[in-house]
C-alpha positions in Angstrom: 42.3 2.2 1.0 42.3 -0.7 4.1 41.0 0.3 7.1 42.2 -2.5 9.3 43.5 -1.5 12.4 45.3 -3.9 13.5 46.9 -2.6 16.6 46.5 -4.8 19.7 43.9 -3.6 22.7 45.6 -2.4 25.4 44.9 -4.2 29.1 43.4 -1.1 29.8 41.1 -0.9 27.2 40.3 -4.5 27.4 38.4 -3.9 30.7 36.9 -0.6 29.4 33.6 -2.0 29.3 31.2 -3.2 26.7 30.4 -1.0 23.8 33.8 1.0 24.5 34.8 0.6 21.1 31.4 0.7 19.5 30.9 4.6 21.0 34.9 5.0 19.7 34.4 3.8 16.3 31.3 7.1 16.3 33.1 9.0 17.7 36.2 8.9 15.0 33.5 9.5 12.5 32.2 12.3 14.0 35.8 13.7 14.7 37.5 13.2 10.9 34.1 15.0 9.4 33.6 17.8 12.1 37.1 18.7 12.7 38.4 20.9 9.8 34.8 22.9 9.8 35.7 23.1 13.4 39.0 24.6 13.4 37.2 27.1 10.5 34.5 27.8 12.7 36.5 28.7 15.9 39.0 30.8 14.4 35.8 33.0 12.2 33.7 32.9 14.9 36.8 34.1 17.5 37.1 37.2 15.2 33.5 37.8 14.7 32.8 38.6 18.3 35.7 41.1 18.0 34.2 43.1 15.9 33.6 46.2 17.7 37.1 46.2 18.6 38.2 45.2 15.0 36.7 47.3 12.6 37.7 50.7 14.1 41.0 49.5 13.7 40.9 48.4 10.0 38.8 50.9 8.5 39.9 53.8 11.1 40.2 56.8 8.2 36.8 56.1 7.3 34.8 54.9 11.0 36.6 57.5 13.2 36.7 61.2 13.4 37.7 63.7 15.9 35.3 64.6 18.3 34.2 68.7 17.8 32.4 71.2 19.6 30.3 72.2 17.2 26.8 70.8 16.3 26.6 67.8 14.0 24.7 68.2 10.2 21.8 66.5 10.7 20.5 63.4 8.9 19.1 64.7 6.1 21.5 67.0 5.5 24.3 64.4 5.4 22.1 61.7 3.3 22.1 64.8 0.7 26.0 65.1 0.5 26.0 61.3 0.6 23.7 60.8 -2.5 26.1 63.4 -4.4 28.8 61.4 -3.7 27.1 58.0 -5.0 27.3 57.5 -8.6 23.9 57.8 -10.6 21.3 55.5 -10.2 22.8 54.5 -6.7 20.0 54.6 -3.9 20.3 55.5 -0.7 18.5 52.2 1.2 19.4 52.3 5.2 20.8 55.0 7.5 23.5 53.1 10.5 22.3 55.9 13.7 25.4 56.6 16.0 25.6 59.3 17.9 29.1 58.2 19.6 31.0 61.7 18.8 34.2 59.9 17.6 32.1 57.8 14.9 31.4 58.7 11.1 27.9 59.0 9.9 26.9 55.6 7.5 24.4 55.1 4.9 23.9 51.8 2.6 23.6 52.5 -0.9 21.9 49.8 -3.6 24.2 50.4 -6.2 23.0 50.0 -9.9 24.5 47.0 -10.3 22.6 45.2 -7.3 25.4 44.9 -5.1 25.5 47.6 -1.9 28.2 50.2 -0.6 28.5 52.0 2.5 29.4 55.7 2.5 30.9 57.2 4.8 31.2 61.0 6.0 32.1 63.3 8.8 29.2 64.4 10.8 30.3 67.9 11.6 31.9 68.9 8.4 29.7 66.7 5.9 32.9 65.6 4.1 32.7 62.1 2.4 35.6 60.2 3.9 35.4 56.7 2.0 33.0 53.9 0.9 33.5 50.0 1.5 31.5 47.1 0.0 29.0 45.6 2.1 29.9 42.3 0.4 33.2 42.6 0.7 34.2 44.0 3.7 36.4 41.9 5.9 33.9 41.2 8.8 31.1 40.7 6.4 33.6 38.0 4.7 34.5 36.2 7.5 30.6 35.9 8.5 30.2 34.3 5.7 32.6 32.3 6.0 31.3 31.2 9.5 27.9 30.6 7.9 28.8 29.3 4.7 32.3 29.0 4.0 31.7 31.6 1.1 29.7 28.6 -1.0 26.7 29.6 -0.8 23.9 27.3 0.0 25.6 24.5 -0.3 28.1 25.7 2.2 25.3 26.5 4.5 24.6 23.3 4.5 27.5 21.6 5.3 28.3 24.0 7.9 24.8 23.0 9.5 25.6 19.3 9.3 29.3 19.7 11.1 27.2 21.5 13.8 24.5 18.7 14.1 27.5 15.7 14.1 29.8 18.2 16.9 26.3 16.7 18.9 27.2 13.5 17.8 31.2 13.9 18.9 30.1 15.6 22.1 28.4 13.0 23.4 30.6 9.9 22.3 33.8 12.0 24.0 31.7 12.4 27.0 31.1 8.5 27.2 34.7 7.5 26.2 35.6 10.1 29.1 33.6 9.2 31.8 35.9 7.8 34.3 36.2 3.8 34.6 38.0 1.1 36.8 40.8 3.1 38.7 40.8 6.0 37.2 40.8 9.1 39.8 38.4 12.1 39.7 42.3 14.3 39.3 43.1 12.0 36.2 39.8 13.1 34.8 39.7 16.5 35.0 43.6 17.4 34.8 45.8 16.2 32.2 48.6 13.7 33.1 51.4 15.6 32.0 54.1 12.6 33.4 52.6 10.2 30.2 54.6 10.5 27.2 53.5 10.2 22.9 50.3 9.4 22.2 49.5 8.3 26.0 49.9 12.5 27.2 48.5 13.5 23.8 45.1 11.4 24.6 44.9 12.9 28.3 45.1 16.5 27.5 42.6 16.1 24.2 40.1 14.2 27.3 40.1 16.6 29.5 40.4 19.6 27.5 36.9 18.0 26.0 35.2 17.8 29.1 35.7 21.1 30.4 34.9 22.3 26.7 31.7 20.2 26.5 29.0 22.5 28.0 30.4 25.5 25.9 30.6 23.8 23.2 27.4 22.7 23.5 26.1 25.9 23.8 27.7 26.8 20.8 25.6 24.6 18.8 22.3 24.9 20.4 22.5 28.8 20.2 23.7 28.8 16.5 21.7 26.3 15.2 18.2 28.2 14.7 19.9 30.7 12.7 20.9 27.9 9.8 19.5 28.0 6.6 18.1 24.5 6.5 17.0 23.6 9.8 16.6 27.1 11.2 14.2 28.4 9.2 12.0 25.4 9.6 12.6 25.8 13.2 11.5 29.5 13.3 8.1 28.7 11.3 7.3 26.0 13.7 7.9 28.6 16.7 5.9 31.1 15.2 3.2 28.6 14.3 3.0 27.6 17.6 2.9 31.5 19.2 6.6 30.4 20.5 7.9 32.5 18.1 7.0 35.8 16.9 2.8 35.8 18.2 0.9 35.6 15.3 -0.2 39.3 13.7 2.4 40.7 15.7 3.0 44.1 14.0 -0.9 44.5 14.5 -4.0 45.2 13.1 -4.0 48.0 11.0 -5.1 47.0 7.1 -2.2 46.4 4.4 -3.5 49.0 2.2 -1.0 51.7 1.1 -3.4 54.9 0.9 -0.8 57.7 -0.8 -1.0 61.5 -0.3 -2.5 63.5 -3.2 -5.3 63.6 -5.4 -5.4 60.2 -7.4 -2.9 58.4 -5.8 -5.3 58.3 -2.7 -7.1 54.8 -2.2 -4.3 52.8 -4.3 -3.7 49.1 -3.1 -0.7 48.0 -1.9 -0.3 45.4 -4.4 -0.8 47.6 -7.1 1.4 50.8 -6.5 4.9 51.1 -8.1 8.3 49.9 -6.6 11.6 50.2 -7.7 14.4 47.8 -8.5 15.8 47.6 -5.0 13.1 45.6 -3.8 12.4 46.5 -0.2 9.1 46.9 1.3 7.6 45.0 -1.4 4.3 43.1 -0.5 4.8 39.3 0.9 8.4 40.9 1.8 9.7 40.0 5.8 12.4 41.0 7.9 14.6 38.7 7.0 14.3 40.2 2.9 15.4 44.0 4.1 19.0 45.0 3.9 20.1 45.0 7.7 23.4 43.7 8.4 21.5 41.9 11.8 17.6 41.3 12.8 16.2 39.6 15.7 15.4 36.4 15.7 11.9 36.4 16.1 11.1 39.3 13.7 12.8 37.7 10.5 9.1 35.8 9.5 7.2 39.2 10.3 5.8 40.6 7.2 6.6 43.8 6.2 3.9 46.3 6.3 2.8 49.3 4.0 2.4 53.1 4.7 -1.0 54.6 5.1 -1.9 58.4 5.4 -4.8 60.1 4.7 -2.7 63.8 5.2 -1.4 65.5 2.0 1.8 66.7 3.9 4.4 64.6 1.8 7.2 62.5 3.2 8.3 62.2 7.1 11.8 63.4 6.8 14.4 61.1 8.3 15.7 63.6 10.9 11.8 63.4 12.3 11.9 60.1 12.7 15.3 60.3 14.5 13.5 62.3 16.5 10.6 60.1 17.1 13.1 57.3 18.1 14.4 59.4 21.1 10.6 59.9 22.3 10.6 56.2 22.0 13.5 56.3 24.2 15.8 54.8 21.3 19.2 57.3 20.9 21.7 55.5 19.2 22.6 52.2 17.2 19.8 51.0 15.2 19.3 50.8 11.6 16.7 52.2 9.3 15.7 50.6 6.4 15.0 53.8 4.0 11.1 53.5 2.2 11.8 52.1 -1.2 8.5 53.0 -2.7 5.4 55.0 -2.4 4.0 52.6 0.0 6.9 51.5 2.2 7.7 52.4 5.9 10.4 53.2 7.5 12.0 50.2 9.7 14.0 50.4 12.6 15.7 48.0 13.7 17.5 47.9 17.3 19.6 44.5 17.9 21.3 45.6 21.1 23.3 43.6 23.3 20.6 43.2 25.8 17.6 41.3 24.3 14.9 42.5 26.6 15.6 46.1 25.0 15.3 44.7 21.0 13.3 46.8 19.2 11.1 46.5 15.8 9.3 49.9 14.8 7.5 50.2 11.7 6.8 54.3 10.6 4.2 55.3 8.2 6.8 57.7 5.8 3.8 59.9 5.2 2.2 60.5 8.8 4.8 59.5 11.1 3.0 57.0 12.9 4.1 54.1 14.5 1.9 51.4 12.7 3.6 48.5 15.2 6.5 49.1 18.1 7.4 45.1 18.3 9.1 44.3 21.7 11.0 41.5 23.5 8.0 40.8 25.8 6.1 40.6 22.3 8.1 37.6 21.4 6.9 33.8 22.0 9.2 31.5 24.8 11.3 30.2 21.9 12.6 33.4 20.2 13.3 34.7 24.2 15.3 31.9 24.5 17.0 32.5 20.9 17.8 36.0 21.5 19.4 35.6 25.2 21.2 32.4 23.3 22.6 34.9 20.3 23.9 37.5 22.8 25.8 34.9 24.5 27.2 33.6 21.4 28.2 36.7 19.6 30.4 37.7 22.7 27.6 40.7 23.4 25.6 40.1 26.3 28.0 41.0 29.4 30.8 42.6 27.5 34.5 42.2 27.2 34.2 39.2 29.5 31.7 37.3 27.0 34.1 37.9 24.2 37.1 36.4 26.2 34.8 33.6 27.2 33.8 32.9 23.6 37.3 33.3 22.4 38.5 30.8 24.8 36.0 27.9 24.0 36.3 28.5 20.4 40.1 28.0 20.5 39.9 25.8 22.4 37.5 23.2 20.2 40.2 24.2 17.3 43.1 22.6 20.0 40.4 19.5 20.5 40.8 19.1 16.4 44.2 19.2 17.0 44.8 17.1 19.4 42.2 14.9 17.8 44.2 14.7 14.6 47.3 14.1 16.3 46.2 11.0 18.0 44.7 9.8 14.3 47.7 10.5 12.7 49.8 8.4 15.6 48.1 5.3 15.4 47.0 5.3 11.5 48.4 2.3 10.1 50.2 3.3 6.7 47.6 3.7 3.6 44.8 3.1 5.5 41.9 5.5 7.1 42.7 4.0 11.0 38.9 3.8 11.8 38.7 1.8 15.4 37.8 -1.8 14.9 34.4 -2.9 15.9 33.3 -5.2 18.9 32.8 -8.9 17.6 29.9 -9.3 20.1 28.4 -5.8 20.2 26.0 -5.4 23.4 22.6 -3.5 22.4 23.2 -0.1 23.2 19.6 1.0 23.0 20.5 4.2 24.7 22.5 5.3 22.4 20.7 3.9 19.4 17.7 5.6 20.6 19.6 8.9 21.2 21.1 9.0 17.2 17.4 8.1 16.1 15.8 11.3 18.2 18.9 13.4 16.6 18.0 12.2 13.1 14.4 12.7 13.0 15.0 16.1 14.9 17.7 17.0 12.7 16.4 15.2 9.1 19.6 16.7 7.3 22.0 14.6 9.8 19.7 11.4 9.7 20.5 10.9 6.3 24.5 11.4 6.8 24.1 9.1 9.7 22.1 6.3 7.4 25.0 6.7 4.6 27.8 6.4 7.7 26.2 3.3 9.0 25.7 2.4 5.4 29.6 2.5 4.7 30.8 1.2 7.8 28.7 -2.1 7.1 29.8 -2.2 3.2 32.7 -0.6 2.4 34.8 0.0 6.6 32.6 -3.3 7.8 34.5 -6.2 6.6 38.4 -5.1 6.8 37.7 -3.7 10.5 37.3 -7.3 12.8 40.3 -6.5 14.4 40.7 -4.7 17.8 42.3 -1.5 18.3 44.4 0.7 21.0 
């Protein structure tokens, strides 16, 4: 395939200024790599921070019931009718808490297989009204989908690179927008609807960028610590430092599992026995328990262990509800279920507010808190992160932050549009249409400088950027002399 562009510069172009074409040419890169993953990434994302709206909606006979007078069954009366209805082997692993009247009672089953269900069931009658697949249901797809494109880690990755090179596209459209010569402060930031073809189609993608820059930016800064690659680095470095989650912060109390009863007192953590699910095992963290969301910070914070010296047996789940409201906690957390003699019951609270996130470990034998973990508990960084999630997820101010997000997502998925409309306008037949570089480049150190800082920050997108500069020289270099419109 040629990629000579042969097309010549227009007068107004001509005068652009040095390096015009040079910050072009990245920015066409940038564009034909980020812009399907964009368009994917607006439209998941759009419906992601709909939700709460959503799901009633498509899962109403099993999420909603009619509000009654009477009292509801309590917890553990409802986890017993649940576990009847699970086939055997199924166990029961975290309670969803909601006391909205007009909502179903959840619990997460591991299922024998491996793979985990949600039951659902009336809270005032008891009666089972459905299961879903946590795997499978729609939201949980198109999260996926956002964060992976269903690929796995693979498709974590590449969903983290078009991310890092949206930097890359940002900051070239800003440059090739920044108003030059004649051009009017109105022709900058309004479209010139009176232009015609590609002309009108070049104007509106402009300006539509600029006033979707700062969003979009935000978009990327705020999802970018929850990648696979680079965030988790990111969040070992912050916690490292005491940025993230401060170092011991579920406290001090030793990670020895002393059981109730006879013989079973005194028995290391290490050494008592845990079942197939997995949770609550030693060297296990946040991040390894089945909650659909964590906090930030908390997803490095180790996992700690019962410890009771009282015979009394298990802390029933309706106690620790219980406990929760004296921890002034009512409704929408999760609780990760003990999955062995020495777990604890987790709670986790994700609200939409971050300064009231919530961690609480519970001893399952005793009851007592071993660690109550709290956003002033968290380093600079995650308190950053977790105002930066809200705002991302549509959560922190309500209906108008879903609007909000909505409309810049969309929006970048009419940028790709537009972006691919221009492309496809001035691609010369068989050929990729790349902008033809300047014969006497100017140094640009600037932005040289700037792509170096995003490569060694970002080490995944230094090496794309090498192999791009790599092919542009080799394989783009030679055919593309020739100036360009």
């Amino acid at each position: 395939m040629s990629v000579t562009t042969t097309n010549p510069m227009s007068p107004a172009r001509a005068t652009a200024g040095s390096g015009y074409r040079t910050l072009w040419r990245w920015h066409f890169y940038a564009g034909l790599f980020v812009m399907p993953f964009l368009v994917i990434l607006a439209i998941t994302g759009t419906i992601y921070c709909f939700q709460p709206q959503l799901e009633p909606l498509l899962y109403r006979e099993r999420l909603v019931v009619e509000p009654q007078s009477t009292p509801r069954l309590t917890e553990d009366a409802l986890l017993v009718r649940a576990k009847k209805a699970m086939p055997e082997g199924a166990r029961a692993a975290t309670a969803a808490i909601n006391m909205d009247p007009a909502r179903s009672a959840e619990f997460v089953f591991r299922m024998p297989g491996g793979e985990k269900q949600s039951v659902y069931l009336n809270p005032y009658t008891g009666d089972v009204l459905g299961t879903l697949s946590v795997e499978h249901r729609f939201m949980q797809v198109d999260r996926m989908l956002h964060r992976k494109l269903l690929l796995g880690k693979p498709g974590e990755l590449l969903m983290e690179l078009a991310a890092c090179w949206t930097l890359v596209m940002i900051g070239t459209g800003i440059a090739l927008w920044w108003p030059r010569g004649t051009t009017t402060l109105r022709e900058a930031f309004w479209p010139r609807f009176a232009l015609k073809g590609r002309a009108l189609w070049k104007s509106v993608h402009a300006v539509m960028g600029i006033w979707l820059a700062l969003g979009a930016l935000a978009f990327v800064l705020t999802g970018l610590p929850w990648s696979g690659s680079w965030g988790k680095q990111f969040k070992a470095l912050a916690t490292s430092a005491s940025l993230g989650a401060p170092a011991g912060s579920w406290g001090g109390l030793p990670l020895q599992s002393t059981l109730p009863g006879g013989e079973a007192k005194g028995v290391p953590a290490h050494a008592a026995h845990h079942d197939s699910g997995m949770e609550s095992m030693p060297g296990m963290t946040m991040d390894d328990l089945p909650l659909p969301t964590t906090p930030w910070a908390v997803g490095n914070v180790p996992v700690p262990n019962s410890r009771s010296d009282e015979g009394e047996g298990r802390f029933s789940l309706d106690r620790v509800i219980a406990l929760m409201g004296t921890l002034g906690i009512a409704s929408g957390y999760e609780i990760v279920l003990p999955a062995s003699a020495t777990g604890v019951y987790t709670v986790s609270y994700f609200p939409s507010d971050p300064k009231q996130e919530r961690t609480i470990y519970i001893d399952q034998y005793s009851g007592a808190v071993l660690k109550d973990i709290r956003y002033g508990d968290y380093g600079a960084v995650s308190k950053a992160v977790s105002y930066g999630t809200s705002l991302h997820m549509g959560r922190y101010f309500g209906l108008a932050n879903q609007i909000l997000c909505a409309f810049i997502s969309l929006g970048l998925a009419g940028m790709a549009a537009t972006g691919c409309v221009m492309w496809w306008q001035r691609r010369p037949a068989r050929s990729l249409g790349a902008p033809g570089r300047e014969r006497a480049a100017p140094p640009m150190r600037g932005w040289k400088t700037g792509l170096v800082l995003l490569g060694v920050l970002f080490p995944l997108m230094g090496a794309t950027m090498l192999a791009v500069w790599f092919a542009d020289r080799t394989l783009f270099g030679r055919a593309a002399q020739h100036t360009a419109s």
